[in-house]
C-alpha angles and dihedrals in degrees: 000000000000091000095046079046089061097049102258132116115240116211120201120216135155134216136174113253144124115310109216101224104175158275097319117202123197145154120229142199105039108175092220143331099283091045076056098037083054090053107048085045089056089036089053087044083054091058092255103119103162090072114127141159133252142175113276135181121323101331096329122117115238102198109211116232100188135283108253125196086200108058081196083072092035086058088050091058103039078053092059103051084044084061096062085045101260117140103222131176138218118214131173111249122210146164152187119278149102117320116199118212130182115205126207130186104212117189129191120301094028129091140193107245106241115296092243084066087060096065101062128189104291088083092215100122110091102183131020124202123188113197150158108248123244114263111274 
């Protein structure tokens, strides 16, 4: 609608790529699953009970902090488990799926509204990209 507002003509498509899905903190390196099972007790003591286990890398235990959309909250939570001592990390987490794009042909005169105006007020879109299109 913002765009039709400013006098230009969107265009859906769809294409397979890589879905951004958040700010992921963990905590790796667990030497086995009570060593785990220890932390996220403390961790839910703590106040922190979405705290869960998960394979990690060779026979080590990786503890799941949570998966964030705001990195502002990812951060918060990364600041707590540093305050029991704990070294956690954010990473960005992302997958395979289907990216939406909308395409727009602006002219001069014409210009995109700012990109903050694109997200509305729904709040569903996660991550916003503004580029040039590839050459037809």
């Amino acid at each position: 609608t913002l765009l039709r507002e400013s006098e230009l003509e969107p265009r859906k498509r769809t294409s397979e790529g890589v879905v951004w899905k958040g700010y992921w903190v963990a905590l790796d390196g667990l030497p086995d699953r009570p060593a785990a099972d220890g932390v996220i007790e403390r961790l839910r003591r703590f106040g922190i009970g979405d705290a869960y286990a998960m394979p990690g890398d060779g026979n080590r235990i990786t503890i799941s902090l949570g998966l964030f959309s705001d990195r502002q909250r990812a951060l918060r939570r990364m600041d707590e488990v540093k305050a029991l001592g704990l070294e956690p990390r954010v990473s960005e987490r992302e997958r395979s799926g289907t990216v939406y794009w909308i395409d727009v042909d602006v002219e001069p005169p014409a210009t995109l509204p700012e990109a903050a105006r694109l997200h509305g007020e729904g709040g569903r879109i996660l991550r916003l990209e503004v580029k040039p299109c590839e050459p037809r």
